[in-house]
C-alpha positions as CSV (number, residue, x, y, z in Angstrom):
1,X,114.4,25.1,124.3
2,X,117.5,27.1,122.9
3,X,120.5,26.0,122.9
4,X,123.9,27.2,121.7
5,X,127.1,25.6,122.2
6,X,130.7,26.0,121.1
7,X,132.9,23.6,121.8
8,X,135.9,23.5,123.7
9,X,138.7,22.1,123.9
10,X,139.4,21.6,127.6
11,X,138.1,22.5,130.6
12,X,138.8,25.5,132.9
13,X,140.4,25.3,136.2
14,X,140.5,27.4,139.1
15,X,136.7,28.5,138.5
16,X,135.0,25.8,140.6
17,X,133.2,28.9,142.9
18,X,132.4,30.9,139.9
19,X,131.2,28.3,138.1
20,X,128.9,26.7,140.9
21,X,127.5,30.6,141.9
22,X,126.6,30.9,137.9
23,X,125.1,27.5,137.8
24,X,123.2,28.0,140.9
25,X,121.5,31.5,140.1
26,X,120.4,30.1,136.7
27,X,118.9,26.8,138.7
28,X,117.0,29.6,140.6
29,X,113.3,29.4,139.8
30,X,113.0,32.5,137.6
31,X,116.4,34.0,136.3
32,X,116.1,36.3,133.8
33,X,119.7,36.9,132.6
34,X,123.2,36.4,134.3
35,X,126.0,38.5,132.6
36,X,129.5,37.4,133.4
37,X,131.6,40.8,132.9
38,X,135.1,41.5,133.6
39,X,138.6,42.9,132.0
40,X,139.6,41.4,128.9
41,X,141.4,37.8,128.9
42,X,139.9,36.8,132.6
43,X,138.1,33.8,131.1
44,X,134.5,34.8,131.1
45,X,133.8,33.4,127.6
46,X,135.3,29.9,128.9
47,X,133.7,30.1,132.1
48,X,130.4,31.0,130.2
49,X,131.0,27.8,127.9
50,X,131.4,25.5,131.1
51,X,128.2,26.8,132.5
52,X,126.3,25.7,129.4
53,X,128.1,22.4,129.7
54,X,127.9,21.7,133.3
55,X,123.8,22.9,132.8
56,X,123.9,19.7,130.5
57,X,120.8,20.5,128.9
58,X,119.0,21.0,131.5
59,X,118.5,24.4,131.1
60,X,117.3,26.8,128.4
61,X,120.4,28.6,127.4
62,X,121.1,31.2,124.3
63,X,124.5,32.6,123.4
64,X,124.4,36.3,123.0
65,X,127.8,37.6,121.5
66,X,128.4,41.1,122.9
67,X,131.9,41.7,122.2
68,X,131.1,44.0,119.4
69,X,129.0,45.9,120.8
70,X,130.5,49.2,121.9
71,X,127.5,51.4,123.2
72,X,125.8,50.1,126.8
73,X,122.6,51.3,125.2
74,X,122.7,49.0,122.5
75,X,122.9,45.4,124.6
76,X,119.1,45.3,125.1
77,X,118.4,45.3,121.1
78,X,121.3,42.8,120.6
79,X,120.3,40.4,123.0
80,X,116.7,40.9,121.5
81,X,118.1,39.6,117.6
């Protein structure tokens, strides 16, 4: 199993539905990926970092930093590193 965990400081708010809906599709029998995306500053990063802690564990999880990657075509080989 791979983990990767940054820690927080507290915990989001508001994001109970979001949260749950991520949790549950990677409960699912076979997810590949789930990609949070959105505009800059929404909280996808900290609702990402609740997912892993809620999953407690219990799931294979890997952090995949995409921030710097600027080119769509270039997420595939980043993710594969």
């Amino acid at each position: 199993m791979v983990a990767s965990r940054r820690r927080r400081s507290c915990r989001i708010y508001g994001r109970d539905a979001d949260l749950a809906r991520v949790v549950g599709l990677l409960r699912q029998d076979a997810p590949a990926l789930v990609t949070i995306s959105g505009r800059g500053g929404v909280g996808k990063t900290a609702l990402a970092q609740e997912v892993v802690r809620a999953l407690g564990g219990d799931e294979p999880t890997t952090w995949v930093p995409l921030a710097g990657v600027t080119e769509h075509e270039l997420v595939v080989s980043e993710m594969a590193t």
